[in-house]
C-alpha positions as CSV (number, residue, x, y, z in Angstrom):
1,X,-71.5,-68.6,33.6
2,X,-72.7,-71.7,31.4
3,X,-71.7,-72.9,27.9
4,X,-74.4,-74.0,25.9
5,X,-74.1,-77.5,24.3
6,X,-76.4,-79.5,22.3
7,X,-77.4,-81.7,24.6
8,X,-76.9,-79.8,28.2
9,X,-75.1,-76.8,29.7
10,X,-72.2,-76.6,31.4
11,X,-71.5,-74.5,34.5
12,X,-67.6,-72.7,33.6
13,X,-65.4,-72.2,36.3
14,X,-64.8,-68.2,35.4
15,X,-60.9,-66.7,35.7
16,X,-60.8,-64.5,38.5
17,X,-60.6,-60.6,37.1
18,X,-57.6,-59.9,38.7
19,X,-54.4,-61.6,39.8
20,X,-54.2,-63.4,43.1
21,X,-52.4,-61.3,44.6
22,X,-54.0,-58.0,43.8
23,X,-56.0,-58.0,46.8
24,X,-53.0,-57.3,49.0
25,X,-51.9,-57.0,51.8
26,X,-56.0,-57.5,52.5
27,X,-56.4,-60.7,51.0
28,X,-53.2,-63.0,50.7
29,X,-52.5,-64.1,47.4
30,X,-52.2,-67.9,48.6
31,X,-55.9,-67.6,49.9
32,X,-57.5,-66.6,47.0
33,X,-55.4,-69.3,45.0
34,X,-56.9,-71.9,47.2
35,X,-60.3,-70.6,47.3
36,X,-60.6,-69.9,43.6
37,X,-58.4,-72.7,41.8
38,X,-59.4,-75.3,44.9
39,X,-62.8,-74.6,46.5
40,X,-64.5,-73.0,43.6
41,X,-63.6,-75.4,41.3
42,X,-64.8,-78.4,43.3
43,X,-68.1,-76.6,43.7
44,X,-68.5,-76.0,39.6
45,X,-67.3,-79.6,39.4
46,X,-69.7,-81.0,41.7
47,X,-72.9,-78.8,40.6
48,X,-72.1,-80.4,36.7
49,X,-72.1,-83.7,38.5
50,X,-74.9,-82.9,40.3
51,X,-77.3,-81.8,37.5
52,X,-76.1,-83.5,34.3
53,X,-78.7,-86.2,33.4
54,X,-81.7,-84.1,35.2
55,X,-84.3,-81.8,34.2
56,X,-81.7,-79.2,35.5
57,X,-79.8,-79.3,32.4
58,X,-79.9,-76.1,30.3
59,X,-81.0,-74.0,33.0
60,X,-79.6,-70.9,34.5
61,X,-78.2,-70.9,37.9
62,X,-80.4,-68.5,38.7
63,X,-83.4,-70.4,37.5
64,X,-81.8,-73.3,39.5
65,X,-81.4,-71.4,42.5
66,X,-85.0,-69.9,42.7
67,X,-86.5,-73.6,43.0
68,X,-83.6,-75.3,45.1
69,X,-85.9,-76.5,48.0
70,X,-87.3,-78.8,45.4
71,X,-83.7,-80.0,45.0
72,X,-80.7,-82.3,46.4
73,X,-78.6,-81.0,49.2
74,X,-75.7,-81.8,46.7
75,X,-77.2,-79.1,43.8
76,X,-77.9,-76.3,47.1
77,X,-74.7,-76.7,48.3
78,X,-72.8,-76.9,45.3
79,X,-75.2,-74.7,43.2
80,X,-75.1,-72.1,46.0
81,X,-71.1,-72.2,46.2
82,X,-70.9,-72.0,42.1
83,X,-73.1,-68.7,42.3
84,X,-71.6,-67.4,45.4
85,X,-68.2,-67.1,44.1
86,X,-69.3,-65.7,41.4
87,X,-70.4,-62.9,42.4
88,X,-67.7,-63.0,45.0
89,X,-65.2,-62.1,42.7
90,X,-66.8,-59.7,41.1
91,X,-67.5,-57.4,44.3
92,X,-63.8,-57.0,45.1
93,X,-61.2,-55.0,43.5
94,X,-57.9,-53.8,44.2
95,X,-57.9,-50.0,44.4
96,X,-61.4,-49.6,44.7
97,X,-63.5,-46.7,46.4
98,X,-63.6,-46.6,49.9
99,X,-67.0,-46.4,50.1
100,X,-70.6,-46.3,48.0
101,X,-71.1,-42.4,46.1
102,X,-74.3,-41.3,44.2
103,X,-77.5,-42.8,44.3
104,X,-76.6,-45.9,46.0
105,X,-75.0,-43.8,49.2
106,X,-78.1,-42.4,49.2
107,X,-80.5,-45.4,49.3
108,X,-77.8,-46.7,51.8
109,X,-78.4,-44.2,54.3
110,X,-81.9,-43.9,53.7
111,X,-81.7,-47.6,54.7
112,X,-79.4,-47.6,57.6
113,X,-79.5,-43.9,58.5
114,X,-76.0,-43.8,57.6
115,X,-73.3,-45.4,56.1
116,X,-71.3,-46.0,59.3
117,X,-74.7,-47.6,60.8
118,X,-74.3,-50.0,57.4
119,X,-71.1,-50.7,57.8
120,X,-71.8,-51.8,61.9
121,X,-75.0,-53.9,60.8
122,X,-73.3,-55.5,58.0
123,X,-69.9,-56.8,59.6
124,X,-72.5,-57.7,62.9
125,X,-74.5,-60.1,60.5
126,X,-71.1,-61.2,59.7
127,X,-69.2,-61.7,62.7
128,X,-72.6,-63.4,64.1
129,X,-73.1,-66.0,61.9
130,X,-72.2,-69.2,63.6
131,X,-70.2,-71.6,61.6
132,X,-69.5,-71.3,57.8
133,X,-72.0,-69.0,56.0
134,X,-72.3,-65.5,54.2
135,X,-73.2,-62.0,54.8
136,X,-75.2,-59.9,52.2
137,X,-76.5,-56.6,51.4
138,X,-79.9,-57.5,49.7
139,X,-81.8,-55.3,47.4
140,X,-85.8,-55.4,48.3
141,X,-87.7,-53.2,46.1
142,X,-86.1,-49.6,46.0
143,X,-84.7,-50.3,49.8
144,X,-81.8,-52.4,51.2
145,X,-81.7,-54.6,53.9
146,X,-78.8,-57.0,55.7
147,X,-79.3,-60.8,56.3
148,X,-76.7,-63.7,56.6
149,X,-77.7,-66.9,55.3
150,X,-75.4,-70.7,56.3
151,X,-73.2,-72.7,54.4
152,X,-73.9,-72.0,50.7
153,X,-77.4,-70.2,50.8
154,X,-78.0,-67.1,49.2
155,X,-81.2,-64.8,49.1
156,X,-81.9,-65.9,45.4
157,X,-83.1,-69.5,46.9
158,X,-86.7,-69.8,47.7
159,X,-85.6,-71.1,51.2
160,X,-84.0,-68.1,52.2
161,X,-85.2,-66.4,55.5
162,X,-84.8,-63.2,53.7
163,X,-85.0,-63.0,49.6
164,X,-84.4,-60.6,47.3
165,X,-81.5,-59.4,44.9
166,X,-77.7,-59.8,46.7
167,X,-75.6,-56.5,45.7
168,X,-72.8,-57.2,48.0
169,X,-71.6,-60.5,50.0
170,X,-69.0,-61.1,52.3
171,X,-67.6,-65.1,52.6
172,X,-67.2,-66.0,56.0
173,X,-66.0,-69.9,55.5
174,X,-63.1,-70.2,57.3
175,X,-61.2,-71.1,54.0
176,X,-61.8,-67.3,52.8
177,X,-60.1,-65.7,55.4
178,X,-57.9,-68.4,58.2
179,X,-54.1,-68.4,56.1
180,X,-53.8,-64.9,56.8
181,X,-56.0,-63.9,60.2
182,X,-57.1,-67.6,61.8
183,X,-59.8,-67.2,64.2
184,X,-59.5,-62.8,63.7
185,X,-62.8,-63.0,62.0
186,X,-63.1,-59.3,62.6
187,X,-60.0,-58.5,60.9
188,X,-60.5,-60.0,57.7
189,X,-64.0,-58.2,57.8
190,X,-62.3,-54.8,58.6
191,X,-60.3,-55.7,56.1
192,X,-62.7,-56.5,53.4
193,X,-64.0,-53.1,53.6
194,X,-60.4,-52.2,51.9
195,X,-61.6,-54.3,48.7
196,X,-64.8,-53.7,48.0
197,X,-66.0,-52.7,44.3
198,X,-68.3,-50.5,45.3
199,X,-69.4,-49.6,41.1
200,X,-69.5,-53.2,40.8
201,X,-72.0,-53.0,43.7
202,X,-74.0,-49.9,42.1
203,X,-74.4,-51.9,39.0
204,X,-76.0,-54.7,41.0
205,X,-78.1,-52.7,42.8
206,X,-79.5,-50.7,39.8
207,X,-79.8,-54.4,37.8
């Protein structure tokens, strides 16, 4: 999100669309207080640094994102964190189905073979990626396929090994899951399963 100004635009830190603790007992209400109010905000803060005063200014995240090899490691790391959360948010909810119906169920199994085969491959890509990085579900075409990118990277950047349209993302940073599991990387995954928005994720996925 960006408000439009005279002279620049300037990337909003957007209010989470639920409380922090609505996640529970998944995702600790302390955790996504930190990770929202703390790390996401330093990320929005640093991207408006980063940019303002550039031929960035006025452009989309998206538009930033699709060109960031050209950038500075502070607008991909920052730019990339800014987005990321973004759509983090929005692909959790408390309540939510337990998993995808209707047209994207089928597009996921005609992807994986099965839903359970997804759900293996996509907590895998998870649980292997060393250090601080992501997990995504990425639309290609009328198909799906599962890549993890490091640090901030997404599959919008023009750098990533595998690009295309994210429809679902998992943080694995150790900030988004070590309050409440520590090094139990495959507990918070199992976990996030419990939270996903899965017609948020059909929404994305039909664009």
């Amino acid at each position: 999100m960006a408000t439009e100004t005279s002279t620049k635009t300037i990337f909003e830190l957007q209010a989470l669309p639920y409380a922090f603790d609505a996640l529970e007992p998944y995702i600790d209400a302390k955790t996504m207080e930190i990770h929202h109010d703390k790390h996401h905000a330093a990320y929005t803060n640093n991207l408006n640094a980063a940019v303002q005063g550039t031929v960035l200014e006025g452009r989309t995240i998206e538009e930033i994102l699709s060109n960031i090899s050209t950038q500075q490691v502070a607008v991909r790391n920052n730019g990339g964190g800014f987005y990321n959360h973004n759509f983090f948010w929005e692909i959790m909810t408390p309540g939510g189905a337990r998993q995808p119906e209707g047209d994207l169920l089928k597009v996921i199994n005609a992807s994986f073979g099965s839903y359970q085969n997804f759900k293996e491959a996509f907590t895998k890509a998870a649980l292997t990626r060393f250090g601080s990085g992501w997990a995504w579900l990425v639309k290609q075409g009328e198909g799906l396929v599962i890549s993890s990118t490091p640090n901030q990277d997404n599959p919008l950047m023009d750098l990533a090994d595998v690009k295309g349209t994210p429809v679902l993302g998992v943080d694995v940073w150790e900030h988004a899951y070590y309050l409440k599991y520590q090094n139990r990387r495959p507990d918070y995954l199992e976990a996030f399963f419990n939270v996903i928005n899965w017609d948020e994720v059909a929404q994305r996925f039909k664009g």
